[in-house]
N, CA, C and O atoms as a GROMACS GRO file, in nm:
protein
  576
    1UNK      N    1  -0.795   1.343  -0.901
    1UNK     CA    2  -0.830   1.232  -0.816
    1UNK      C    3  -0.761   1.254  -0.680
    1UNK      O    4  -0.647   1.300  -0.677
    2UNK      N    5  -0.824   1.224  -0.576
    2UNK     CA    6  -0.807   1.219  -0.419
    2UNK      C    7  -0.742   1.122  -0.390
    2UNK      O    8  -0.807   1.018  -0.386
    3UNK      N    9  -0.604   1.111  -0.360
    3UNK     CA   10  -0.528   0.955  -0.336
    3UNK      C   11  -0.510   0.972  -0.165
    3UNK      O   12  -0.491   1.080  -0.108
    4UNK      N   13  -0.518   0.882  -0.120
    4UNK     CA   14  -0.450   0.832   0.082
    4UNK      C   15  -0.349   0.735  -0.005
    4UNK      O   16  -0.386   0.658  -0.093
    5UNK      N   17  -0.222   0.755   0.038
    5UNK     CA   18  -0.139   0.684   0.087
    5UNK      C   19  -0.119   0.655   0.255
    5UNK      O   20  -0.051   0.724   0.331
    6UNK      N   21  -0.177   0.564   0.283
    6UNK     CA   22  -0.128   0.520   0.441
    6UNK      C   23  -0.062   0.414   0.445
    6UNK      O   24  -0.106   0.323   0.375
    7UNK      N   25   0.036   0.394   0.509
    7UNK     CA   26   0.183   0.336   0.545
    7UNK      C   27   0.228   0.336   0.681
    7UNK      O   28   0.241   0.441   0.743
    8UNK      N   29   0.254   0.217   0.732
    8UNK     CA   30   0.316   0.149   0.837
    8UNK      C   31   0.511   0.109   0.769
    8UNK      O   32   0.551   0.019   0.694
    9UNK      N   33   0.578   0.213   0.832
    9UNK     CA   34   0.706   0.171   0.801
    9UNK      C   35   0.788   0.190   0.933
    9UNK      O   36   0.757   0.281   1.009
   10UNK      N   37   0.916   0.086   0.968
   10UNK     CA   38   0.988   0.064   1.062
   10UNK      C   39   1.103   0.104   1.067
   10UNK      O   40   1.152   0.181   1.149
   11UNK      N   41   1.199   0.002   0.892
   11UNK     CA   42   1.267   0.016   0.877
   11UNK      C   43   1.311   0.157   0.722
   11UNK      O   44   1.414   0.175   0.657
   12UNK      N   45   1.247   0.188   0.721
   12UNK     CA   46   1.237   0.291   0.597
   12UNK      C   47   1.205   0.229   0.423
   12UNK      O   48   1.195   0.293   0.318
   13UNK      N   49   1.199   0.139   0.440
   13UNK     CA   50   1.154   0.095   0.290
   13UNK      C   51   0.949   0.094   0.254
   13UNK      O   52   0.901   0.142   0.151
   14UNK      N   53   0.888   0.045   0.337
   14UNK     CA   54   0.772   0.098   0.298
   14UNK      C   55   0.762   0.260   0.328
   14UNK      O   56   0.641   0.263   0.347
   15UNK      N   57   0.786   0.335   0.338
   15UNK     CA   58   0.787   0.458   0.370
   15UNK      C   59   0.898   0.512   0.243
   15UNK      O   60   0.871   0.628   0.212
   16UNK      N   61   0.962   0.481   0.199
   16UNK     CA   62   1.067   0.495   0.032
   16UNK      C   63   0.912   0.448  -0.079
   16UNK      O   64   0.862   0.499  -0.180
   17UNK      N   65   0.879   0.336   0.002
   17UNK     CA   66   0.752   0.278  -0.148
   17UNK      C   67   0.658   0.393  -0.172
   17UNK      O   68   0.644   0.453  -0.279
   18UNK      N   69   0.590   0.419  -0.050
   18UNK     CA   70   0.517   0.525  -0.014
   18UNK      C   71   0.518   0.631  -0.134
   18UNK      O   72   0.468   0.641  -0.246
   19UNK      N   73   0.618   0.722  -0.028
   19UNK     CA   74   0.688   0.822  -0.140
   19UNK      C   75   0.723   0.798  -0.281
   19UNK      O   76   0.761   0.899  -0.340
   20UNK      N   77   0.719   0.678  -0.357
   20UNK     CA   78   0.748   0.655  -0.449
   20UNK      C   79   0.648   0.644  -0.519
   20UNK      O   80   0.655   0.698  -0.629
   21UNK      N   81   0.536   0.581  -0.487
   21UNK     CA   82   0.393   0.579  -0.505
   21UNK      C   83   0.324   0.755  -0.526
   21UNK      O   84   0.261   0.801  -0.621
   22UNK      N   85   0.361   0.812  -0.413
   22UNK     CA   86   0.300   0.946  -0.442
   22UNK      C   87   0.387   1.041  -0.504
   22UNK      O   88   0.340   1.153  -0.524
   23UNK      N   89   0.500   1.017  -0.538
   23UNK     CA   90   0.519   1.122  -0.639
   23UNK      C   91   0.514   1.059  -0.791
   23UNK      O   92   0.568   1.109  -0.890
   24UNK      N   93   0.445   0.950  -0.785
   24UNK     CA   94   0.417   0.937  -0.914
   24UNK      C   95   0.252   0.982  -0.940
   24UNK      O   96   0.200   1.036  -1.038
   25UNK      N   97   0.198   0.940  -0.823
   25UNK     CA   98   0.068   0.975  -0.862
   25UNK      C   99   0.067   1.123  -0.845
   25UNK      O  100   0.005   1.158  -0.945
   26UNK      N  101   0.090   1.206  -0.796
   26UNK     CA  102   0.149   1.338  -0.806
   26UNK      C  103   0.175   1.398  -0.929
   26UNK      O  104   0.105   1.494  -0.963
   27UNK      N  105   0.265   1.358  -1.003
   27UNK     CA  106   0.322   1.382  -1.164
   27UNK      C  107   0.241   1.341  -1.221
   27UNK      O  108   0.241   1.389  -1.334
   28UNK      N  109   0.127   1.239  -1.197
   28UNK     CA  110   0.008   1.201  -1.308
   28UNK      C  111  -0.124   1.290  -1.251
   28UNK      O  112  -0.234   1.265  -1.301
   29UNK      N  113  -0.114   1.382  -1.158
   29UNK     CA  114  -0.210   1.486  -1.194
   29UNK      C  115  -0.324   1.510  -1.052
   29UNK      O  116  -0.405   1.599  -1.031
   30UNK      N  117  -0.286   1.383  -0.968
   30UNK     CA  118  -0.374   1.331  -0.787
   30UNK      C  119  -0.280   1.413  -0.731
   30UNK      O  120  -0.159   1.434  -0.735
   31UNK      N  121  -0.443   1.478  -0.641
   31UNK     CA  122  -0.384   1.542  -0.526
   31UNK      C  123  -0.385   1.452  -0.419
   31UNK      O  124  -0.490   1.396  -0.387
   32UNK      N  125  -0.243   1.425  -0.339
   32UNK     CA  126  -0.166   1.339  -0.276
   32UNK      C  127  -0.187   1.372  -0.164
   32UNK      O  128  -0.170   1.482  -0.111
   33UNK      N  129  -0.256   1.206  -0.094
   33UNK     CA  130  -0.225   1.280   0.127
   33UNK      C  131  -0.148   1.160   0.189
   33UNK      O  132  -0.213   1.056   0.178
   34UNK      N  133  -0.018   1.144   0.256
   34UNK     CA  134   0.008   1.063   0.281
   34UNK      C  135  -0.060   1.074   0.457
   34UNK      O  136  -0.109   1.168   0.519
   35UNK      N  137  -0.033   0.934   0.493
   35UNK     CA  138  -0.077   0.876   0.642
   35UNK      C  139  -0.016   0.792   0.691
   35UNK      O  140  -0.004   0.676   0.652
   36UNK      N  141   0.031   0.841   0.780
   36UNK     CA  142   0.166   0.725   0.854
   36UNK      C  143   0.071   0.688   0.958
   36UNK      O  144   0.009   0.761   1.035
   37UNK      N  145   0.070   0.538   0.944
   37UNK     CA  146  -0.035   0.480   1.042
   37UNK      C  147   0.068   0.454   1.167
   37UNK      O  148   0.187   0.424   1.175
   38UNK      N  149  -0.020   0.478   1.245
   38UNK     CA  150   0.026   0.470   1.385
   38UNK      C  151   0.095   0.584   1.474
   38UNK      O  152   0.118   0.595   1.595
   39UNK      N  153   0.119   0.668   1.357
   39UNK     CA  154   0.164   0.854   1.421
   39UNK      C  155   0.092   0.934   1.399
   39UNK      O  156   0.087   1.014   1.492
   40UNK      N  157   0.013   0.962   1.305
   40UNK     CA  158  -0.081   1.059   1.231
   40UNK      C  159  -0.228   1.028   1.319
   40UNK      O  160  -0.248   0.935   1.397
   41UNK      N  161  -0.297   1.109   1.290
   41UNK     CA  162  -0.442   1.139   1.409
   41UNK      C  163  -0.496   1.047   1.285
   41UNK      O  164  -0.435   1.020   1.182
   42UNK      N  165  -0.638   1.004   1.326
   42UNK     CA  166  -0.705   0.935   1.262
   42UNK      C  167  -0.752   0.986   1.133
   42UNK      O  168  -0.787   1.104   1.129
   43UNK      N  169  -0.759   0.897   1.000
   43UNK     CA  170  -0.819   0.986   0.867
   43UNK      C  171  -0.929   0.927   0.839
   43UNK      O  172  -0.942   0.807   0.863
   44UNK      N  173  -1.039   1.010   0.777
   44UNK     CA  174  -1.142   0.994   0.705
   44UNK      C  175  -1.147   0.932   0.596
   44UNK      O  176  -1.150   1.019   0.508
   45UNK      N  177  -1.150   0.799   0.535
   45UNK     CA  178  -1.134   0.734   0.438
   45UNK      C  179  -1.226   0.746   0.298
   45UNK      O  180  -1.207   0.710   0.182
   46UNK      N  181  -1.316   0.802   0.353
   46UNK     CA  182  -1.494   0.825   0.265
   46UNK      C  183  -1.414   0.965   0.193
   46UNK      O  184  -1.438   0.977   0.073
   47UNK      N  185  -1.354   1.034   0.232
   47UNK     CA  186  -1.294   1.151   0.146
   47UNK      C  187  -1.168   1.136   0.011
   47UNK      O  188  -1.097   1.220  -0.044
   48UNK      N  189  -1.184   0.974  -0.008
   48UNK     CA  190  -1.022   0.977  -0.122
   48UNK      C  191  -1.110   0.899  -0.202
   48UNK      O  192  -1.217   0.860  -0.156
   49UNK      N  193  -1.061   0.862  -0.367
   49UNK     CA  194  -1.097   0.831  -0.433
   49UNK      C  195  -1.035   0.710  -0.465
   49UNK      O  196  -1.098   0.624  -0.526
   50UNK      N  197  -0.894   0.692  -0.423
   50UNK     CA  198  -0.859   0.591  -0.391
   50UNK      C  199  -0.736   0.555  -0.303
   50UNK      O  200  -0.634   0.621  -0.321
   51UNK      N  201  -0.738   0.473  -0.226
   51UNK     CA  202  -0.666   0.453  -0.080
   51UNK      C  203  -0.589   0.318  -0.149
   51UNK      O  204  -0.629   0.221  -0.213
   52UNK      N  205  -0.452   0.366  -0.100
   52UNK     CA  206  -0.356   0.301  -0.080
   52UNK      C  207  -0.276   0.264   0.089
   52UNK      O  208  -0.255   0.348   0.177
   53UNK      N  209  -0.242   0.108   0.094
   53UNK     CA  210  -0.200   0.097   0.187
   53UNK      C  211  -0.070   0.040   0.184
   53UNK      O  212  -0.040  -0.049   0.106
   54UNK      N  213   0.023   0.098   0.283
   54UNK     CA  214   0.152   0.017   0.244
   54UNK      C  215   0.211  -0.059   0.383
   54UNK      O  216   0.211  -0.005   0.494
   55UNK      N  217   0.254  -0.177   0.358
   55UNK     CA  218   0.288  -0.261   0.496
   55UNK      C  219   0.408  -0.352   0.439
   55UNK      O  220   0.443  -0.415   0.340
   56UNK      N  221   0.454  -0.309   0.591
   56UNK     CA  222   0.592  -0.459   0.594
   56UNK      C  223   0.505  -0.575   0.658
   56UNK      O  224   0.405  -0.559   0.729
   57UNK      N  225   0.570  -0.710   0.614
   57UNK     CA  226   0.520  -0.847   0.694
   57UNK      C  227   0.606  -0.847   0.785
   57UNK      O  228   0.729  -0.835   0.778
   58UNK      N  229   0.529  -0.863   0.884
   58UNK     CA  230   0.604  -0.926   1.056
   58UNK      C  231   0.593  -1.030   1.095
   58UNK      O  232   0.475  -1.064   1.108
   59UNK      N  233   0.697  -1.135   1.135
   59UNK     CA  234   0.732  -1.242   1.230
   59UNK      C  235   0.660  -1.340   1.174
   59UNK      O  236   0.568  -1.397   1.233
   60UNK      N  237   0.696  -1.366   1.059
   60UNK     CA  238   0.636  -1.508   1.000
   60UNK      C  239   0.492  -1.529   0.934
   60UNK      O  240   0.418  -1.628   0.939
   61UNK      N  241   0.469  -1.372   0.853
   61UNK     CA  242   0.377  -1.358   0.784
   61UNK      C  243   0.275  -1.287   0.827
   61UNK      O  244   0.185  -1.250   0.751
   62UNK      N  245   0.280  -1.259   0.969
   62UNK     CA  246   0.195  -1.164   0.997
   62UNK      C  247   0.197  -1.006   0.975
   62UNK      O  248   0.296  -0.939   0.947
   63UNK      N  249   0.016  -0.946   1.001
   63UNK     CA  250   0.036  -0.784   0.961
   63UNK      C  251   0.064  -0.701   1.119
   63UNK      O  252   0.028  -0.750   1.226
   64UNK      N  253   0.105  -0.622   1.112
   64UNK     CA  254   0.178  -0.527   1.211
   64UNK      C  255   0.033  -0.514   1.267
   64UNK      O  256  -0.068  -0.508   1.196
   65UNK      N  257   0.037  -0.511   1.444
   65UNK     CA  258  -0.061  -0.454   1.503
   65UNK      C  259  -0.130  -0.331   1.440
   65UNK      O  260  -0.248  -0.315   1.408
   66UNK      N  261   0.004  -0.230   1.429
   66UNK     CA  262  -0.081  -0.104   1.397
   66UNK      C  263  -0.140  -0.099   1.291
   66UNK      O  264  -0.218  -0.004   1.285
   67UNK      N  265  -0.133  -0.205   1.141
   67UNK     CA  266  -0.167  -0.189   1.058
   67UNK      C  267  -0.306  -0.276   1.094
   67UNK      O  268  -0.392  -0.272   1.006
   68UNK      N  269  -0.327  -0.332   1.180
   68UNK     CA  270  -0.477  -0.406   1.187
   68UNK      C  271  -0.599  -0.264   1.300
   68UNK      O  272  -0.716  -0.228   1.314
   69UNK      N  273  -0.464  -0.239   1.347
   69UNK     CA  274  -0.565  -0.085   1.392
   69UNK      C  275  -0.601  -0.028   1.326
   69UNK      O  276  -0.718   0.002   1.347
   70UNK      N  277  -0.543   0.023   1.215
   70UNK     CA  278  -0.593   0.108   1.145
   70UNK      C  279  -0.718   0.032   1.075
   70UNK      O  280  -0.830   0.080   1.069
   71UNK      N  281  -0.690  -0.062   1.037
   71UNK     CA  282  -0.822  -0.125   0.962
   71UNK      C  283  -0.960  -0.127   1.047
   71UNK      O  284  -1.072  -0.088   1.014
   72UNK      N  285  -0.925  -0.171   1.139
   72UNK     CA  286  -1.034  -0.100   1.262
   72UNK      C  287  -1.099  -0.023   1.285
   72UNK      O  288  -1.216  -0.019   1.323
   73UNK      N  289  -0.992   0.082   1.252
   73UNK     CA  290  -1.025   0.226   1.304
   73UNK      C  291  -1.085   0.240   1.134
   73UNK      O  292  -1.200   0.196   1.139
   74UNK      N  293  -1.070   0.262   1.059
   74UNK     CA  294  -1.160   0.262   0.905
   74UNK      C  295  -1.304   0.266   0.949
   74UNK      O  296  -1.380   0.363   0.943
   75UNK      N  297  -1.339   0.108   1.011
   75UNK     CA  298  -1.455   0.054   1.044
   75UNK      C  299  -1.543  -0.023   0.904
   75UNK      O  300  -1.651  -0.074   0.933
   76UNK      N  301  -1.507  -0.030   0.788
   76UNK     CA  302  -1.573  -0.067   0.695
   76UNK      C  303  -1.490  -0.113   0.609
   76UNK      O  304  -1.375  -0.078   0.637
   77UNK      N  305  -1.497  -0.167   0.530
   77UNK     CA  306  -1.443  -0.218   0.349
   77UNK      C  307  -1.414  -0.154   0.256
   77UNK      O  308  -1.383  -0.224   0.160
   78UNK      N  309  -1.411  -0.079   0.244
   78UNK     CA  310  -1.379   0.040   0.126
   78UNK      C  311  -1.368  -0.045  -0.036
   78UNK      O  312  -1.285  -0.135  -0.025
   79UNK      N  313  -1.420  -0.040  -0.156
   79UNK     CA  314  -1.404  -0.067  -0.242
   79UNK      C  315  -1.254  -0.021  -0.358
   79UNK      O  316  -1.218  -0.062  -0.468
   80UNK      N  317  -1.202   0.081  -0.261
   80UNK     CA  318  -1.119   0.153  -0.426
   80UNK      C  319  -0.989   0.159  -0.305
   80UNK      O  320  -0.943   0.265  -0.263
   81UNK      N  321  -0.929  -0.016  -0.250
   81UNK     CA  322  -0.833  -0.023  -0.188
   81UNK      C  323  -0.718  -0.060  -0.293
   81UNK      O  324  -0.749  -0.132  -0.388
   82UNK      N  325  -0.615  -0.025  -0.283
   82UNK     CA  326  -0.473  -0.105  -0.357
   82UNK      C  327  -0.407  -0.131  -0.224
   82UNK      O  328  -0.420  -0.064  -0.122
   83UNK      N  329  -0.313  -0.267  -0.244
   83UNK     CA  330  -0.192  -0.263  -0.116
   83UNK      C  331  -0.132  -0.316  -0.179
   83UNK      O  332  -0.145  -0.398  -0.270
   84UNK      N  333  -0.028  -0.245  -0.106
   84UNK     CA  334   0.156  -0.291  -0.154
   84UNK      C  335   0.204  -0.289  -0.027
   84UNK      O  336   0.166  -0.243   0.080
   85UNK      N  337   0.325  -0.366  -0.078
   85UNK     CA  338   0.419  -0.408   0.067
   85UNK      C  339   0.550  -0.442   0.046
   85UNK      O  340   0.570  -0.471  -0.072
   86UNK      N  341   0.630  -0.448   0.102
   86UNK     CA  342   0.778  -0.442   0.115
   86UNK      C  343   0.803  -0.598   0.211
   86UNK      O  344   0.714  -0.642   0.282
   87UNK      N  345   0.921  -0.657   0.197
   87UNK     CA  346   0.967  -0.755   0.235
   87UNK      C  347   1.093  -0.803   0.209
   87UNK      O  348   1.168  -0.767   0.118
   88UNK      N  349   1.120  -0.910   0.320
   88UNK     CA  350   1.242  -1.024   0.207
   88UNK      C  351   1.243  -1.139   0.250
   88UNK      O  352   1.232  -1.193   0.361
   89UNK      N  353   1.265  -1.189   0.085
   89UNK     CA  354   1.287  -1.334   0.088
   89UNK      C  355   1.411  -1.418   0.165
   89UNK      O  356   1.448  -1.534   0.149
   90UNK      N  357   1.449  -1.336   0.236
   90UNK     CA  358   1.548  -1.462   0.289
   90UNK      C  359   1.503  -1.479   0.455
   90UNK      O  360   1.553  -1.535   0.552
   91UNK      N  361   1.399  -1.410   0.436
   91UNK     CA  362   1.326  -1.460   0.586
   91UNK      C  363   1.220  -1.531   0.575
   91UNK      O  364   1.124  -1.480   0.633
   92UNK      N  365   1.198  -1.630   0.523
   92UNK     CA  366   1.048  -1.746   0.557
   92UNK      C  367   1.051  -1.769   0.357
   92UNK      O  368   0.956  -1.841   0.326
   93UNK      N  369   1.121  -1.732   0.252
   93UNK     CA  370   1.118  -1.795   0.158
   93UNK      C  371   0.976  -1.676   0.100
   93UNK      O  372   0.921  -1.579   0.153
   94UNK      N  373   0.957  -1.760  -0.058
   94UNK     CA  374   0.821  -1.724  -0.113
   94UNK      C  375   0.686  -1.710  -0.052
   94UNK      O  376   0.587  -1.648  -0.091
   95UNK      N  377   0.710  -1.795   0.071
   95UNK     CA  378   0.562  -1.841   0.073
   95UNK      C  379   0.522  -1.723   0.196
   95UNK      O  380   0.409  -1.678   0.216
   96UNK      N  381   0.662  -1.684   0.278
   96UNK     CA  382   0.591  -1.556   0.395
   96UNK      C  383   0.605  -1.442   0.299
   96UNK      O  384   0.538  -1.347   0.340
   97UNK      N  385   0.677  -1.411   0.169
   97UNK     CA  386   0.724  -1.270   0.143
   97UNK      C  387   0.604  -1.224   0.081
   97UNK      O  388   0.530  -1.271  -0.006
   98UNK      N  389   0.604  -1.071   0.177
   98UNK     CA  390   0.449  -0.973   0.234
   98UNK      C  391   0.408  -1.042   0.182
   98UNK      O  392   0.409  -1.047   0.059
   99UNK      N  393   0.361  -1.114   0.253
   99UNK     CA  394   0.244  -1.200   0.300
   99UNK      C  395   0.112  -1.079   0.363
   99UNK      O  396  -0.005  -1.065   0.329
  100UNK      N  397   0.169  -1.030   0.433
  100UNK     CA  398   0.065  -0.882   0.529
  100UNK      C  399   0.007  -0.835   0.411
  100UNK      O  400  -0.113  -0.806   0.411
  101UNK      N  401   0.076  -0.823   0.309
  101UNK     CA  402   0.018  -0.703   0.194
  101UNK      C  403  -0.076  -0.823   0.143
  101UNK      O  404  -0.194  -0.796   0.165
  102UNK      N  405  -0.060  -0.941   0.087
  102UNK     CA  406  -0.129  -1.029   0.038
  102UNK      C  407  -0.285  -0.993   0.106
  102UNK      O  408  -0.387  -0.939   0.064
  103UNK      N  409  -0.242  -1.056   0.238
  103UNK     CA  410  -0.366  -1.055   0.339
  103UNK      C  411  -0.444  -0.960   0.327
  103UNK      O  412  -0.560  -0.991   0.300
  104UNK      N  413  -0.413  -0.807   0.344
  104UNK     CA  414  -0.482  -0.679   0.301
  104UNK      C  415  -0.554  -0.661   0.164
  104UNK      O  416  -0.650  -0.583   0.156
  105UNK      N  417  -0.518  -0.721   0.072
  105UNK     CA  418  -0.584  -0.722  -0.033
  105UNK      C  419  -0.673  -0.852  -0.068
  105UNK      O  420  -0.743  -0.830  -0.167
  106UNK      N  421  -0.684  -0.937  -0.034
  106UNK     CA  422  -0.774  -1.042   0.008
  106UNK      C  423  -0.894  -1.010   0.104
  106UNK      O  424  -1.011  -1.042   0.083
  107UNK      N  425  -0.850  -0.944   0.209
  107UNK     CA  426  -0.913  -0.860   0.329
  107UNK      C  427  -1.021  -0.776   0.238
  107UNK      O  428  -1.136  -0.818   0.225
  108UNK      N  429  -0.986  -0.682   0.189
  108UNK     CA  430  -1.042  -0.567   0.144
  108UNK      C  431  -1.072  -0.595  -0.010
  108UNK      O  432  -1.073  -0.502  -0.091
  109UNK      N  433  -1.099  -0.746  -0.053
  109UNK     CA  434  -1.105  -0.761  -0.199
  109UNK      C  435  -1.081  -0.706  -0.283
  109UNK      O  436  -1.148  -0.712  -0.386
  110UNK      N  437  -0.957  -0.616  -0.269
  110UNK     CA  438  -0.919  -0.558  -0.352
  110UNK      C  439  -0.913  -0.608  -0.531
  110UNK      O  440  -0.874  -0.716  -0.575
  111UNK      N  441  -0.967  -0.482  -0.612
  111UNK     CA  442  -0.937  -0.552  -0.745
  111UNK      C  443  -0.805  -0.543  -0.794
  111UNK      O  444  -0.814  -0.531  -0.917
  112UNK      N  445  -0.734  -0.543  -0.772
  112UNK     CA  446  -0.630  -0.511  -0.805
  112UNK      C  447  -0.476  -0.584  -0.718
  112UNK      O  448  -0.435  -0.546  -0.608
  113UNK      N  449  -0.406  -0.701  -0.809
  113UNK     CA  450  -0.280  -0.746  -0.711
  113UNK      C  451  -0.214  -0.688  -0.655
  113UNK      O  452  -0.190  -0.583  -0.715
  114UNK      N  453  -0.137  -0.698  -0.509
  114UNK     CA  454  -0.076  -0.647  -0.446
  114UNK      C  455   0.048  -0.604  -0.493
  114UNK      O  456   0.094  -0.668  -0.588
  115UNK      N  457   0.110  -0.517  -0.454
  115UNK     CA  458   0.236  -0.532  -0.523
  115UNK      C  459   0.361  -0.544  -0.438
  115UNK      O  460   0.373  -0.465  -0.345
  116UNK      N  461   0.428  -0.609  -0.453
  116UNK     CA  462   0.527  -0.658  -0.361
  116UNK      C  463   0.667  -0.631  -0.399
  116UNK      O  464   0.708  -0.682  -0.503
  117UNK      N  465   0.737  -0.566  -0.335
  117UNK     CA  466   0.848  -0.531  -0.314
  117UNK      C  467   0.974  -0.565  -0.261
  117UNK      O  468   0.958  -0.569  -0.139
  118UNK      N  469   1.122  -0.600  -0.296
  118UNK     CA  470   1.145  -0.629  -0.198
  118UNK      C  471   1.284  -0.540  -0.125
  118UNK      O  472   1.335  -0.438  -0.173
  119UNK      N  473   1.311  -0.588  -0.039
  119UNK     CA  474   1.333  -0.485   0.071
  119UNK      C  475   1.310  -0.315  -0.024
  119UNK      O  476   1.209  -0.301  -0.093
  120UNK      N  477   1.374  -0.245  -0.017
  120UNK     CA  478   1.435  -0.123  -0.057
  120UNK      C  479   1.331  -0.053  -0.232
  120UNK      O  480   1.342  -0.142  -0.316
  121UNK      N  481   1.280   0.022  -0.267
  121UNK     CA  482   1.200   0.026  -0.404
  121UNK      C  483   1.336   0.083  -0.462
  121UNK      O  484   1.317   0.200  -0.497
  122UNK      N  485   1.416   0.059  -0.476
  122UNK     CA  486   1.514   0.138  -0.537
  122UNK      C  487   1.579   0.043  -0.692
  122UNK      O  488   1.562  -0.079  -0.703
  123UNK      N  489   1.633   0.104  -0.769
  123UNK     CA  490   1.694   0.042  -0.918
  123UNK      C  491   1.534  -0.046  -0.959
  123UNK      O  492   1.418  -0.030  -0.920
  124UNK      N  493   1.577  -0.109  -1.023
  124UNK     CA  494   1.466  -0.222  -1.155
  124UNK      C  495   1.359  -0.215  -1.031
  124UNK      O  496   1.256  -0.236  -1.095
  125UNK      N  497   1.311  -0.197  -0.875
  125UNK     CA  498   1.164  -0.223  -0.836
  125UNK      C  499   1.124  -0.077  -0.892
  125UNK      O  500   1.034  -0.089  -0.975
  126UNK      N  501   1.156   0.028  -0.876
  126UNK     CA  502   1.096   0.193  -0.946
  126UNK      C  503   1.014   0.129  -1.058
  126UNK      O  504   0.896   0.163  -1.050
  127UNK      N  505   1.037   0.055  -1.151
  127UNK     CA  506   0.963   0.029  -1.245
  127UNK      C  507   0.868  -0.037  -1.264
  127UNK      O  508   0.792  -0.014  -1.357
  128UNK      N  509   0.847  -0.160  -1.158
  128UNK     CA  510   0.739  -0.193  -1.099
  128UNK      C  511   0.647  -0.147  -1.038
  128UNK      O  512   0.543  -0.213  -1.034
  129UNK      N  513   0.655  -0.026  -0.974
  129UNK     CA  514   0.625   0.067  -0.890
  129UNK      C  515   0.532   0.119  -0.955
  129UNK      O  516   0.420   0.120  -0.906
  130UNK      N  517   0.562   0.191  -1.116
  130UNK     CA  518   0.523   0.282  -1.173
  130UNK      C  519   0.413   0.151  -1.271
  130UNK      O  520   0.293   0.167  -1.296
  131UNK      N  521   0.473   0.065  -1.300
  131UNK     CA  522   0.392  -0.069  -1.398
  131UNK      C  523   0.246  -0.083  -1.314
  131UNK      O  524   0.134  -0.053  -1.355
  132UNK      N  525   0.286  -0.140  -1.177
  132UNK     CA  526   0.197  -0.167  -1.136
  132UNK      C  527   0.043  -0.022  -1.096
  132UNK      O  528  -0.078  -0.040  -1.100
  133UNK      N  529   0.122   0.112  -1.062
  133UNK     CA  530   0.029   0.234  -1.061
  133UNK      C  531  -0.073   0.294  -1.191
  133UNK      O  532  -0.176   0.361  -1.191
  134UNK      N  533   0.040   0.213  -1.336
  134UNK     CA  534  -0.013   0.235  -1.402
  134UNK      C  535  -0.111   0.175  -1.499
  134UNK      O  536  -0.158   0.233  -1.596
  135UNK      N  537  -0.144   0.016  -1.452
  135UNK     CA  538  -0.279  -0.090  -1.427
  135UNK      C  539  -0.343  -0.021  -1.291
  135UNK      O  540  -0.443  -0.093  -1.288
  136UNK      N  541  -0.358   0.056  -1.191
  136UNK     CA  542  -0.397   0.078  -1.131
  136UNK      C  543  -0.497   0.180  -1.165
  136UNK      O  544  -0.618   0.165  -1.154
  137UNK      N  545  -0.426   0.308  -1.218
  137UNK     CA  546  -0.498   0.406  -1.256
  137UNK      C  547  -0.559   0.346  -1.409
  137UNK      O  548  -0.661   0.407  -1.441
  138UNK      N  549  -0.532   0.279  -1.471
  138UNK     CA  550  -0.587   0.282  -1.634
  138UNK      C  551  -0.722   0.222  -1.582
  138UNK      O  552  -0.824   0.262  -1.639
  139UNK      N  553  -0.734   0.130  -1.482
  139UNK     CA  554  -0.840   0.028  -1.453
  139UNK      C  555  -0.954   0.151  -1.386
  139UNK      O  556  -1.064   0.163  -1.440
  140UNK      N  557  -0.905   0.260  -1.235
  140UNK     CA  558  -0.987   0.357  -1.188
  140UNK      C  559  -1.074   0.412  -1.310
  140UNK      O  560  -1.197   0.409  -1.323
  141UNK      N  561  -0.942   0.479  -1.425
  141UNK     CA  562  -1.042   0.563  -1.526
  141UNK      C  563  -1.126   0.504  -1.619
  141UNK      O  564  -1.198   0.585  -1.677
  142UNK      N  565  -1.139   0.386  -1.650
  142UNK     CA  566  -1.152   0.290  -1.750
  142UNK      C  567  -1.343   0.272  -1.690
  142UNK      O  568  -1.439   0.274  -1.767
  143UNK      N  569  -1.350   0.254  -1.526
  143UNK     CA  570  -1.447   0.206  -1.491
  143UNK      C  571  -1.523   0.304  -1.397
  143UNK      O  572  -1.631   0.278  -1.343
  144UNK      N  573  -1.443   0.438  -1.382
  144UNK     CA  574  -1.523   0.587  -1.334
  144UNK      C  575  -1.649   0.615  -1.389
  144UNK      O  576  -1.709   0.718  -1.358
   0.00000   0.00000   0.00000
């Protein structure tokens, strides 16, 4: 399977999720392309089998400019989206934390819940990481 990981990271934790994301899907057998939105030249989205997006929430629940560029720049809906996102709760409570990632998968009707992170994927989130990739992929092969 053809995976995009594309990722908007600032402070280094969606960009840790990222990487965490693709070397698991990596070890389960996908050939892996990551995409750092907003540095990387534009990608062809019609070429992956399934696209992942990863975003921090900005300034009170909103998604990062560059991450609404990129959606732009896509130009379409893509069906075989996942998003995850990184955050924390001690800035705006439950109700802002990634919120952006929420939005992206609402956006892009994604079948599949977002998965939310918070700050850092490191200790007990790794396992979420891998929980949530692995309802991800059982659902892809289940309905290929």
């Amino acid at each position: 399977m053809r995976c995009l990981i594309a990722y908007l990271s600032y402070s280094g934790n969606t960009k840790e999720a990222a990487e965490s994301v693709a070397d698991y899907l990596a070890a389960d057998g996908s050939e892996v392309y990551m995409h750092r939105i907003g540095i990387d030249a534009p990608v062809d989205v019609s070429r992956y089998d399934l696209i992942f997006i990863g975003t921090f929430t900005w300034d009170r629940g909103a998604t990062p400019d560059e991450v609404k560029d990129f959606v732009l720049e896509v130009g379409y809906k893509p069906s075989n989206v996942a998003v995850f996102g990184t955050g924390d709760t001690q800035f705006g409570g439950e109700a802002l934390y990634c919120k952006a990632a929420e939005k992206l998968a609402h956006f892009y009707k994604s079948r599949w819940p977002c998965l939310k992170i918070e700050q850092s994927p490191r200790g007990s989130q790794e396992q979420l990481i891998q929980e949530w990739l692995e309802g991800v992929l059982y659902d892809v092969r289940s309905f290929a």
